[in-house]
N, CA, C and O of each residue as an XYZ file, in Angstrom:
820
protein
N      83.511     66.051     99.445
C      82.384     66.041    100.368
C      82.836     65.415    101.674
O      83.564     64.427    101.777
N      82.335     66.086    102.596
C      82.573     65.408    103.919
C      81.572     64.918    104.761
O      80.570     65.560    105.079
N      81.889     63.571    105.192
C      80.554     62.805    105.850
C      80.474     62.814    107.165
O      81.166     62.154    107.941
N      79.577     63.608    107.435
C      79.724     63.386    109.339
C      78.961     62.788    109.855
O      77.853     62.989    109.359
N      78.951     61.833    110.964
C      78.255     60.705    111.261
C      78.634     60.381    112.736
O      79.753     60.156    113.196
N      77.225     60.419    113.470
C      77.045     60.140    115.178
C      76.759     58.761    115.621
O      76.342     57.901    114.846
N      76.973     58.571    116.798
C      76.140     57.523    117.366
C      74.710     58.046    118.465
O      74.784     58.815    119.423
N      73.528     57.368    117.957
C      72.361     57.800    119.249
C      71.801     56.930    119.847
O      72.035     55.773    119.497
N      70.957     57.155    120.849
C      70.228     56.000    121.733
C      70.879     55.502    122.160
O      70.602     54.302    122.159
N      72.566     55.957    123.042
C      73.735     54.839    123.334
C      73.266     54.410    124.646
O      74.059     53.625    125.166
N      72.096     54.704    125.447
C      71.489     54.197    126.892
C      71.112     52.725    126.748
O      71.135     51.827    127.589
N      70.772     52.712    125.508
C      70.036     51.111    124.729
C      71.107     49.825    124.282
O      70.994     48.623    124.042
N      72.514     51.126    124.335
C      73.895     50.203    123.028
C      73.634     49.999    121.957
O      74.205     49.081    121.370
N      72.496     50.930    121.200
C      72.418     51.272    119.800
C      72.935     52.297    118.964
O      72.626     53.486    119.045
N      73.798     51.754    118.094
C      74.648     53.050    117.571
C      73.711     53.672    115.761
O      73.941     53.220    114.639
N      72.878     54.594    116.079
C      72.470     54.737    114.529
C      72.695     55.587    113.702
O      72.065     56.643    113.748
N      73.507     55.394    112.872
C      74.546     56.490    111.977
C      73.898     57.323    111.421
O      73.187     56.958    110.485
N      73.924     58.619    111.782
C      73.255     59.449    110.592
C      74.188     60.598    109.906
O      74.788     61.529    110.444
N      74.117     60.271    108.729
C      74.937     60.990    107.566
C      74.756     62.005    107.462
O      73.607     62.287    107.801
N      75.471     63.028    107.057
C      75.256     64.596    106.608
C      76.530     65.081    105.689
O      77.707     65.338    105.940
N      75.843     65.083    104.680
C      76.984     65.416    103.699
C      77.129     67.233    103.653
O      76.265     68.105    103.564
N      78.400     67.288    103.743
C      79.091     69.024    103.841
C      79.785     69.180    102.565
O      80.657     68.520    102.001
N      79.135     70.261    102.270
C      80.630     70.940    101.336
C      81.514     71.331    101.817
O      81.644     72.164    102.713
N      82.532     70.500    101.006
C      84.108     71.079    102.350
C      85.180     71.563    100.851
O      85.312     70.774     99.916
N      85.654     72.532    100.855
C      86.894     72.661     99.913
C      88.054     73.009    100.680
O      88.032     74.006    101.401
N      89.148     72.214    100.581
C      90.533     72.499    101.522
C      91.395     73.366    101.013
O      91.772     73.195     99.854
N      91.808     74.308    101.670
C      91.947     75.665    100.817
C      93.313     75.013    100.369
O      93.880     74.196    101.095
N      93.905     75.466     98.948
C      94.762     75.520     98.558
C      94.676     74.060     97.155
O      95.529     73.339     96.637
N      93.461     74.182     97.034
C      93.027     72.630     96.023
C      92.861     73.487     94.735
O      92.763     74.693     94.508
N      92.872     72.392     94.014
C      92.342     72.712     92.909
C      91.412     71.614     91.880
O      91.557     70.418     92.130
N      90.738     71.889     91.065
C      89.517     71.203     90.779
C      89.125     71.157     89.286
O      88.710     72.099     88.612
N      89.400     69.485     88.776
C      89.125     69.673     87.533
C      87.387     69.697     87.404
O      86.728     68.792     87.916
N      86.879     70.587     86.827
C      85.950     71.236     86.808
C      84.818     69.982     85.953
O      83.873     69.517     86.590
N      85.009     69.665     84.869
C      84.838     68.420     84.282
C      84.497     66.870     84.566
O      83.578     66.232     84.053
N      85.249     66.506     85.302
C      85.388     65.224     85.822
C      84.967     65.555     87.603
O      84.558     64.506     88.102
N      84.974     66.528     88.453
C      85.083     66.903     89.290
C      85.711     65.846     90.240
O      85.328     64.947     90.989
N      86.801     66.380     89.851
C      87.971     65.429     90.649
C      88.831     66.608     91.582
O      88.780     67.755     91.140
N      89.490     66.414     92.647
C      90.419     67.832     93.565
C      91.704     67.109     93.793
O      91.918     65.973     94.216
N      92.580     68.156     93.364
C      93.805     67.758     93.312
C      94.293     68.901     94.087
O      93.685     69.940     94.344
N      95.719     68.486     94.488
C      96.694     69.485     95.343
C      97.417     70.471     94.788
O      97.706     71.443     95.485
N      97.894     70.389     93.254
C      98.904     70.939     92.908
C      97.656     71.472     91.312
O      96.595     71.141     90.781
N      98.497     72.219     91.224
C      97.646     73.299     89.360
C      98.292     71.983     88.456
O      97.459     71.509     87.683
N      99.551     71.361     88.429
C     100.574     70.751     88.121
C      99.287     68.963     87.746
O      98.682     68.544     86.760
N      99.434     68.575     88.926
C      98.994     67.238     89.039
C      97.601     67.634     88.101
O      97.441     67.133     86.988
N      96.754     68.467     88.620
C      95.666     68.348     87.566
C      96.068     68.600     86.381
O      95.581     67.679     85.725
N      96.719     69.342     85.595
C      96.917     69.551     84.077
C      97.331     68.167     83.943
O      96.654     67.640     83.060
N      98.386     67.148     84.595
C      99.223     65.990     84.098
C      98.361     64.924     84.094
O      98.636     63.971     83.365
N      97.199     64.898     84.884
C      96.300     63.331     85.171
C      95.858     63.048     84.201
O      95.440     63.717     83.256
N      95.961     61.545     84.473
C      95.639     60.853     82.757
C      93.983     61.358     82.285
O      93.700     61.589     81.109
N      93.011     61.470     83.394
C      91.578     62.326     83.344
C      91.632     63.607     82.612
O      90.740     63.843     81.796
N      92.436     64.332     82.782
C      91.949     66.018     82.064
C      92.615     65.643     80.584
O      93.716     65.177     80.288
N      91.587     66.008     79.867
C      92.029     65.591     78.573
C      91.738     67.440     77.874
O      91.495     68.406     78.597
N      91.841     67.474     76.560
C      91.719     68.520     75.794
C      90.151     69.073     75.962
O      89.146     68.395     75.751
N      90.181     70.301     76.340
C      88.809     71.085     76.149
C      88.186     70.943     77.287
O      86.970     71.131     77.309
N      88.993     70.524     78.657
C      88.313     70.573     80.207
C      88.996     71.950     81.041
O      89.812     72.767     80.613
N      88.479     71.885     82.092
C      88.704     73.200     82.921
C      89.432     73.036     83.785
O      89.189     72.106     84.554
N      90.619     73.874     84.006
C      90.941     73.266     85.885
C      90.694     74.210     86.356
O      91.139     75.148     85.695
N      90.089     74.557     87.369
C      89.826     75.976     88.198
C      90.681     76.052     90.054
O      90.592     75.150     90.887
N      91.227     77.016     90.188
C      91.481     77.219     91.353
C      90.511     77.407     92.372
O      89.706     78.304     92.123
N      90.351     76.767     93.531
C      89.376     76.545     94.614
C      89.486     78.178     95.700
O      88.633     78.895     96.222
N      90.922     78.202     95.646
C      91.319     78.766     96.863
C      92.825     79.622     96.254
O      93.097     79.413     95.072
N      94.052     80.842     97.301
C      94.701     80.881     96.504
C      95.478     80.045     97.155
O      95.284     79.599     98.286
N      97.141     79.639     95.811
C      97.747     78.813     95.927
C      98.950     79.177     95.972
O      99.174     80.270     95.451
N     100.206     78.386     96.624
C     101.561     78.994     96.434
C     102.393     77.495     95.923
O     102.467     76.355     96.382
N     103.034     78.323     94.531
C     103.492     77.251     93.716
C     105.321     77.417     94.089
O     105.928     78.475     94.255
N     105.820     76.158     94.135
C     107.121     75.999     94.164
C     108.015     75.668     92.893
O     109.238     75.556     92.809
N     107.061     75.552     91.968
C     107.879     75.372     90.752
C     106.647     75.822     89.550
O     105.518     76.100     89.956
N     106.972     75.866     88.038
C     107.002     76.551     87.005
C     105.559     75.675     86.706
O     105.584     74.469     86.463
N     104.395     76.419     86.759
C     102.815     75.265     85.975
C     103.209     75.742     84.674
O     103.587     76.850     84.296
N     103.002     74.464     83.978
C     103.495     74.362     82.427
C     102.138     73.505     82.080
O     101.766     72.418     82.522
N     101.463     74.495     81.015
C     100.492     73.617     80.940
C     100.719     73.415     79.169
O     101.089     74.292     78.388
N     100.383     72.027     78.858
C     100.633     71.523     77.484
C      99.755     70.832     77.263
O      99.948     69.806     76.610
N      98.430     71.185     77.760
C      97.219     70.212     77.505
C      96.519     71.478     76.744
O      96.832     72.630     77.043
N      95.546     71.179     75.734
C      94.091     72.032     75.266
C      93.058     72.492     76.496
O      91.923     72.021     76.424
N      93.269     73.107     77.279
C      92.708     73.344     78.753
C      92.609     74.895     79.156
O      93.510     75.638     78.763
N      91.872     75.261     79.693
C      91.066     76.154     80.625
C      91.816     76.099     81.885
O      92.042     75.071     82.523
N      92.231     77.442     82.231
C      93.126     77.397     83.656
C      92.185     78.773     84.329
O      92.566     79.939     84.437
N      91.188     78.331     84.620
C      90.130     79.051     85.254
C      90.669     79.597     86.978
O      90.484     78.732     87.835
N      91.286     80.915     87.470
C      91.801     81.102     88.981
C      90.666     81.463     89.429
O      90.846     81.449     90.646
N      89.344     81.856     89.198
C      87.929     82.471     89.841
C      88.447     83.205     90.763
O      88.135     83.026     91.941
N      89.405     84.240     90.349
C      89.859     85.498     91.134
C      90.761     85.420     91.950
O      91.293     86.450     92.362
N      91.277     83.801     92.515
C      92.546     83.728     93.159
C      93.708     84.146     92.692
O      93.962     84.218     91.489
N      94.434     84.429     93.540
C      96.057     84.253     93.112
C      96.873     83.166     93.377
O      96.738     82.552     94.436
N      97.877     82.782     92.381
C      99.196     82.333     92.218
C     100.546     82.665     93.095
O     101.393     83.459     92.686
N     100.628     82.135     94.047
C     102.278     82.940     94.365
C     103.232     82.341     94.089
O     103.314     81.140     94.349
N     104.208     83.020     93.488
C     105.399     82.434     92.730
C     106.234     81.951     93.793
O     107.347     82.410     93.535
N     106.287     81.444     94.583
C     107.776     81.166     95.491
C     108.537     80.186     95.082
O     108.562     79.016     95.464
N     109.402     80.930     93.971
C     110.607     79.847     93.816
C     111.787     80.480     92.428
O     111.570     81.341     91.576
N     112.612     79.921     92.591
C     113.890     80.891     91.846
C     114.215     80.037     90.236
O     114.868     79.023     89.988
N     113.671     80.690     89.621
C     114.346     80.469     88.304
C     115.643     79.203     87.705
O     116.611     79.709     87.137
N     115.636     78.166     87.796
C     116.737     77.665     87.267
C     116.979     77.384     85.758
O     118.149     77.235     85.405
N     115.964     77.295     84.810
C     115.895     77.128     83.394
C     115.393     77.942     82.926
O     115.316     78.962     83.611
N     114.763     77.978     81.510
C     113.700     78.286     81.063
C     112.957     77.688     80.577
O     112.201     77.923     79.634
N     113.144     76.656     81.326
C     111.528     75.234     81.530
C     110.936     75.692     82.626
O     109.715     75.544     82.564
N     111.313     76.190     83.607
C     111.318     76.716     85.220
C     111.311     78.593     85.085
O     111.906     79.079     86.047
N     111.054     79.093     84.623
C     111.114     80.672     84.580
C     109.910     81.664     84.955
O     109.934     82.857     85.258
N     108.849     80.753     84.830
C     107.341     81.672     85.030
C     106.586     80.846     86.193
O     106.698     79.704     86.638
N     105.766     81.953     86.474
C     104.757     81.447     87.432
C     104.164     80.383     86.655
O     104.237     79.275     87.187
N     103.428     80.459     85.201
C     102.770     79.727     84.543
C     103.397     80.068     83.155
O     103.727     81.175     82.729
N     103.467     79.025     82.642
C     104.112     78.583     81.293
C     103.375     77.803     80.159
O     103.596     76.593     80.117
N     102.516     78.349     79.220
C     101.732     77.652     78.039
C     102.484     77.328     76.849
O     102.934     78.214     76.122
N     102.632     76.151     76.628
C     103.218     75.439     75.759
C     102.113     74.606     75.027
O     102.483     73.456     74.790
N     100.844     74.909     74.613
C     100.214     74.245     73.603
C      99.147     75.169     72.901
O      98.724     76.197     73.429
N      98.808     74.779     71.845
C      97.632     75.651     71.421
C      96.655     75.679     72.384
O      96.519     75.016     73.412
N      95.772     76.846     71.722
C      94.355     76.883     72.118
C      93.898     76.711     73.636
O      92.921     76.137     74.118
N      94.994     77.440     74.237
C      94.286     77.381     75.898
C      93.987     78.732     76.463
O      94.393     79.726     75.861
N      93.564     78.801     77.155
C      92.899     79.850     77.986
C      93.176     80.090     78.998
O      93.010     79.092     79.700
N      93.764     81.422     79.884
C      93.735     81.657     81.152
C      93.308     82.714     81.599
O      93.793     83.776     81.209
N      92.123     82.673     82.684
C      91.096     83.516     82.950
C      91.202     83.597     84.256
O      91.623     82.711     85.000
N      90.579     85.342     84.747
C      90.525     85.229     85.631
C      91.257     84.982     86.933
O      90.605     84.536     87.877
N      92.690     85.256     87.091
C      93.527     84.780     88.025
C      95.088     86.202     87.896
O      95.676     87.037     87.209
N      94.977     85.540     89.101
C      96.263     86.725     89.766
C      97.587     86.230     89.993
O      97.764     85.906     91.168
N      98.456     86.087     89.328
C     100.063     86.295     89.457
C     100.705     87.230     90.095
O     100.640     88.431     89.837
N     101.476     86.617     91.120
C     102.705     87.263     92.202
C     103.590     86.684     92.311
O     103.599     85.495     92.630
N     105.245     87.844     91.916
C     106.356     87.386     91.837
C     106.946     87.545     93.220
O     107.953     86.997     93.668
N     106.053     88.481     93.867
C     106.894     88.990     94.957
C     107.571     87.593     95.576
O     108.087     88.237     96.489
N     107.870     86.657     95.766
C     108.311     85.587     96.753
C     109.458     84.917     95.437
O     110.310     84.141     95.869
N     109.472     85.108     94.410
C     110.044     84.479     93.674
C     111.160     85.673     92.977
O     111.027     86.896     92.934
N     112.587     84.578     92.329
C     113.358     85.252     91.835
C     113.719     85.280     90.174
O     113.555     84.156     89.701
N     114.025     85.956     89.491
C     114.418     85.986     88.282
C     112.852     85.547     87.322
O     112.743     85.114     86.175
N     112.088     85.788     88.072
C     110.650     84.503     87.233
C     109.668     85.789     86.224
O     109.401     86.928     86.606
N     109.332     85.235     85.053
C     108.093     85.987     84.297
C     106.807     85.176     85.311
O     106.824     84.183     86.039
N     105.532     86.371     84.839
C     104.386     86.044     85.070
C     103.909     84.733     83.989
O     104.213     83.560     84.206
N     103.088     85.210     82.770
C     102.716     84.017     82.420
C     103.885     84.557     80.755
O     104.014     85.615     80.139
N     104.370     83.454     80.639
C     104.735     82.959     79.530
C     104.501     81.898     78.526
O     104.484     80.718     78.879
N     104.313     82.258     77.263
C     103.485     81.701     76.515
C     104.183     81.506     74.933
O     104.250     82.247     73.952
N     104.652     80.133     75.225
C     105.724     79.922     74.216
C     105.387     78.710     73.046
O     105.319     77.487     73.167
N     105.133     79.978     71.376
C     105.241     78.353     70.414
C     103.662     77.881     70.779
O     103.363     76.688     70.751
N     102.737     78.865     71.105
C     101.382     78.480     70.698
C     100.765     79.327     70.522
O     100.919     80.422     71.063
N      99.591     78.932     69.422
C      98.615     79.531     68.700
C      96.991     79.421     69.137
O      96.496     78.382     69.573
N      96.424     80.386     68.987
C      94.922     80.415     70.079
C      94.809     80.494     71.153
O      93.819     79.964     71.659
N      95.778     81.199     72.001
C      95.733     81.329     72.800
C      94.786     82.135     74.050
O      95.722     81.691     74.716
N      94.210     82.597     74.658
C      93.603     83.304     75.203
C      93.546     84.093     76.824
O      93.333     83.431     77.840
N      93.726     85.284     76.840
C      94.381     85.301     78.153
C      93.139     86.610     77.998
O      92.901     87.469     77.149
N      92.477     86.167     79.456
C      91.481     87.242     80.101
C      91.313     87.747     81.562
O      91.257     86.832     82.384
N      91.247     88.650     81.921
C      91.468     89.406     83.794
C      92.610     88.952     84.130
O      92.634     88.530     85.286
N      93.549     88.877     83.571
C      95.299     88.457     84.003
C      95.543     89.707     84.909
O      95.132     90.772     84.447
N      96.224     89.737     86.277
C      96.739     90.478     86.936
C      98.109     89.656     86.785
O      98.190     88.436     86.928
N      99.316     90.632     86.430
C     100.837     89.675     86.410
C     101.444     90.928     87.722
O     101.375     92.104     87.367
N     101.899     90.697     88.890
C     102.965     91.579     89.534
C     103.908     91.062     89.873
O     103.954     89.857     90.123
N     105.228     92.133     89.993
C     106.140     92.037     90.769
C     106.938     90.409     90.229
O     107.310     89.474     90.938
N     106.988     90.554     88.858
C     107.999     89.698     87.905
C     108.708     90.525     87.039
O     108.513     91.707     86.756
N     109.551     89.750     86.660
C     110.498     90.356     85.260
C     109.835     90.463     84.315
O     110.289     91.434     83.711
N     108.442     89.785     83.414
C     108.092     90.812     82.592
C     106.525     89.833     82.830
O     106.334     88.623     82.710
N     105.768     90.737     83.132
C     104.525     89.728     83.392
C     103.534     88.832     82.695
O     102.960     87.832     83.125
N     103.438     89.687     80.994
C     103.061     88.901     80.407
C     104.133     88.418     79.355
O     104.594     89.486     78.952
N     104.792     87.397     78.680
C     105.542     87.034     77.951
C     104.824     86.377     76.551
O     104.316     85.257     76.592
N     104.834     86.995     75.619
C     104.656     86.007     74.093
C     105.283     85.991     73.204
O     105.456     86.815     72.306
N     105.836     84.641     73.469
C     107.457     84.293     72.754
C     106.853     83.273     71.898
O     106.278     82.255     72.283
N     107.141     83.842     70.115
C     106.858     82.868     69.309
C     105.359     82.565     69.305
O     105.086     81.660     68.516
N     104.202     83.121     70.034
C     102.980     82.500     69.907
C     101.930     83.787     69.831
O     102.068     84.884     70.371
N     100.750     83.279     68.925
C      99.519     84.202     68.737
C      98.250     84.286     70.234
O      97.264     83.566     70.386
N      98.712     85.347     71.097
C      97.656     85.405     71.873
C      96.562     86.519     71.819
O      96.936     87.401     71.046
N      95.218     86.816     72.425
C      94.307     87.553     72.203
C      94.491     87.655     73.520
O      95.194     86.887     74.176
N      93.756     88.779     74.038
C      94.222     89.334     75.684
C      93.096     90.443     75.581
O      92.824     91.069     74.557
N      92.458     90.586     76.881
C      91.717     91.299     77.182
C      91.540     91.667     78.729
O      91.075     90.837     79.510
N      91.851     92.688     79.056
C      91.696     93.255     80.720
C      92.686     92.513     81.332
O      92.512     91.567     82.099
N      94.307     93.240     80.755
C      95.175     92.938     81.234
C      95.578     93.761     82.381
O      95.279     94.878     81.959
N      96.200     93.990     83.891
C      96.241     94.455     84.636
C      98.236     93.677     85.049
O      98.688     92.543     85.211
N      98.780     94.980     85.052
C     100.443     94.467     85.622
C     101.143     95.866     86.386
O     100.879     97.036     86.107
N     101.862     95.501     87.164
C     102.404     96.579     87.919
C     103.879     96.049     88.593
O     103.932     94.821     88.538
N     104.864     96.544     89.098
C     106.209     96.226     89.537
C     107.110     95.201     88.929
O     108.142     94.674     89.343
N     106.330     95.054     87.682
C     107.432     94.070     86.697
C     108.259     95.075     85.994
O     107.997     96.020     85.250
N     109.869     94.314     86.706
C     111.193     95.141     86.606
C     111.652     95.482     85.297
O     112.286     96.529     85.161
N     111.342     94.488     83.975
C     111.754     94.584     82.276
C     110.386     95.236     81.796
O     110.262     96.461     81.769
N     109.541     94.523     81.482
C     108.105     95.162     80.701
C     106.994     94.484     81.871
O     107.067     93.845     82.921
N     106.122     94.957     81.133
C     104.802     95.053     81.424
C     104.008     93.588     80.565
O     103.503     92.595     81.088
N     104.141     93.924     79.146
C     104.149     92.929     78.265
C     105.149     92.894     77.420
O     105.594     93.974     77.032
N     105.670     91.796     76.993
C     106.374     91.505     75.999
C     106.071     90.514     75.133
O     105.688     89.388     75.451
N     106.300     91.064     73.670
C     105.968     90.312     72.491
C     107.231     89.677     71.409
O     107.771     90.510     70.681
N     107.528     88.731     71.346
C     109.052     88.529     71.000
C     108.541     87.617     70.166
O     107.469     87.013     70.180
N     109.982     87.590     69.016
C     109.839     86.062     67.950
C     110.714     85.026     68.720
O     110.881     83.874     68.321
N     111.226     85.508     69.793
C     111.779     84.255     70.258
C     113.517     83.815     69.365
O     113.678     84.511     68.363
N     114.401     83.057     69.578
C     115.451     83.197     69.264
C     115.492     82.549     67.775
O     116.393     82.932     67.028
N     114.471     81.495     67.263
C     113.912     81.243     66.311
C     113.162     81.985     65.180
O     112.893     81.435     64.112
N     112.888     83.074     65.431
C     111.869     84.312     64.637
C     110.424     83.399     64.833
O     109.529     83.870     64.132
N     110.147     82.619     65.351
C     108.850     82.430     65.471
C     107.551     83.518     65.424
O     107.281     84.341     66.300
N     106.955     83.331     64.386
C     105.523     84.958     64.024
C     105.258     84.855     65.817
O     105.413     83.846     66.505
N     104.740     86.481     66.369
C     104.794     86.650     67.589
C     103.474     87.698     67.209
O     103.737     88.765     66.655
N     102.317     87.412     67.470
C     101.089     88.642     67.763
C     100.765     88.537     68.657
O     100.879     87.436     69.194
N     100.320     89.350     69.169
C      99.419     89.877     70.470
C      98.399     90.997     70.638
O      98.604     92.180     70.911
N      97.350     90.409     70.432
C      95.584     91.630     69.879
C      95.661     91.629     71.435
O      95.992     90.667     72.128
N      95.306     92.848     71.859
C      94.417     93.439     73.140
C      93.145     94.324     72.809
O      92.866     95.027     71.838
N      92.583     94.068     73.805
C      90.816     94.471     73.632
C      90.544     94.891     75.056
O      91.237     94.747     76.063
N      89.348     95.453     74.885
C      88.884     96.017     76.344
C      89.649     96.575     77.115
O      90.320     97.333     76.415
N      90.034     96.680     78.407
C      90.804     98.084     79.679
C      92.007     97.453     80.036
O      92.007     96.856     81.112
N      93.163     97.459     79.274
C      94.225     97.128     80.385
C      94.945     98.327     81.069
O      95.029     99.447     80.565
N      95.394     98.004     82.131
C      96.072     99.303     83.088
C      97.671     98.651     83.415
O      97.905     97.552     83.916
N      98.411     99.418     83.085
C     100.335     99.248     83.274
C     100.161    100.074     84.259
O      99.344    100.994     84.298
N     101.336     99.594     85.510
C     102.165    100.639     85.561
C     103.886    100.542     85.999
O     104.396    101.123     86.957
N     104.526     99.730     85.108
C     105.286     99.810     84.788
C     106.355    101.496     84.236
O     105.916    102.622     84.005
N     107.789    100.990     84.190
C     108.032    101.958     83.929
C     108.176    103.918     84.431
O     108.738    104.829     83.823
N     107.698    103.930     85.251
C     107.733    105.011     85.931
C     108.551    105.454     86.527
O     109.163    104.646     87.225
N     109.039    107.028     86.592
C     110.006    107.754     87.503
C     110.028    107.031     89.103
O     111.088    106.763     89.669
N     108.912    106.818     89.601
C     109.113    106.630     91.022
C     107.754    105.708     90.982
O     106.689    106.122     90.524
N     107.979    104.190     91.616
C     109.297    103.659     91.341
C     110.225    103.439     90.610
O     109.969    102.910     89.528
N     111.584    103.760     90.937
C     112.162    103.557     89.332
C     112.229    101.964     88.738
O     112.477    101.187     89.659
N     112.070    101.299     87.441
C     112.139    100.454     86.989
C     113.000     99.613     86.741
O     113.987    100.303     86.997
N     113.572     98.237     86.308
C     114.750     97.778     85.734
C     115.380     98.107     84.636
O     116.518     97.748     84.331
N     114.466     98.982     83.850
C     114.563     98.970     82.688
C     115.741    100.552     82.466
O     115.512    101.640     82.995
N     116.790    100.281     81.682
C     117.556    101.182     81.376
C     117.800    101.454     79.665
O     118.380    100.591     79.006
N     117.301    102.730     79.022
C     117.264    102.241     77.827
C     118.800    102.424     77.259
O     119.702    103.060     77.805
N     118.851    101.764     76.130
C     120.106    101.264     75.658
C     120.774    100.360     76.571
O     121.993    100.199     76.529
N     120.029     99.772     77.385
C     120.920     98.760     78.396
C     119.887     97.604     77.857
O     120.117     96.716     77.036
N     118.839     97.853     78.478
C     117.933     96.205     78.307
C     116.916     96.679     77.288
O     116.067     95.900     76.855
């Protein structure tokens, strides 16, 4: 909230404050939904000692991330239709995705992934958890946009296009970790196609 506040009657040398509270959101915030607290980074809100299991973080505005959101909390990663931009290059595979789920039972709704600015990176990857939930995911212009390595996700109105390996991928991971993935409702690929041609070469990758 932002407080704006005058001085009047200054003919007299009386200064009398009057308040007016604004809704102000600074684009590029984000907002634990719960506690209604605004943070700078997708990052800092999942990590604050405040967001605990079964709260929301929602994107305000869209955002451009410089490194890998790894979320390992029981949490809601609510984008309310923003996008994600990936700008930044792969060095691990702690560091490989726009967004990276590493715990049960979370949810990501509603939000748009872009690789275009970033190198070697998946959209969302989702590793070694169970209950997962992924809904209105747009993944573009990554190496494979949706990733489920080792973990049970449910997915509904998936949307991906210019990801160079797949579209989705469902893997046990180098462990054989059980790997499902239920889809429901309209997803649209378009991966794979004569023109553009793809990364994908078969018997190569």
């Amino acid at each position: 909230v932002l407080v704006v506040s005058w001085a009047t009657d200054v003919t007299e040398g009386v200064a009398e404050s009057n308040a007016v509270a604004v809704d102000y959101t600074p684009a590029g915030t984000v907002r634990n939904v719960d506690d209604n607290i605004f943070f700078s980074t997708i990052q800092a809100a999942i990590d604050a000692a405040t967001t605990g299991d079964g709260e929301t973080i929602e994107l305000t505005a869209d955002i451009t991330i410089d490194a890998q959101v790894t979320i390992d909390k029981e949490i809601t990663l609510d984008g309310n239709g923003f996008t994600i931009d990936a700008d930044f290059t792969k060095t691990d595979n702690d560091n490989n995705s726009a967004v990276g789920v590493q715990s049960d039972d979370v949810t990501v709704m509603d939000i748009v992934l872009d690789g275009t600015d970033g190198t070697e990176l998946h959209g969302l990857n989702v590793y070694r958890s169970n209950g997962v939930v992924v809904s209105n995911l747009e993944a573009k212009n990554f190496r494979v946009g949706l990733l489920v390595n080792g973990s049970v996700v449910d997915a509904s109105d998936v949307t991906t296009s210019g990801n160079t390996w797949h579209a989705i991928n469902v893997d046990k991971g180098s462990d054989n970790y059980p790997a499902t993935l239920t889809i429901s409702n309209t997803s649209t690929h378009a991966e794979n196609s004569a023109t553009p041609p793809s990364g994908h070469t078969p018997g190569v990758h």
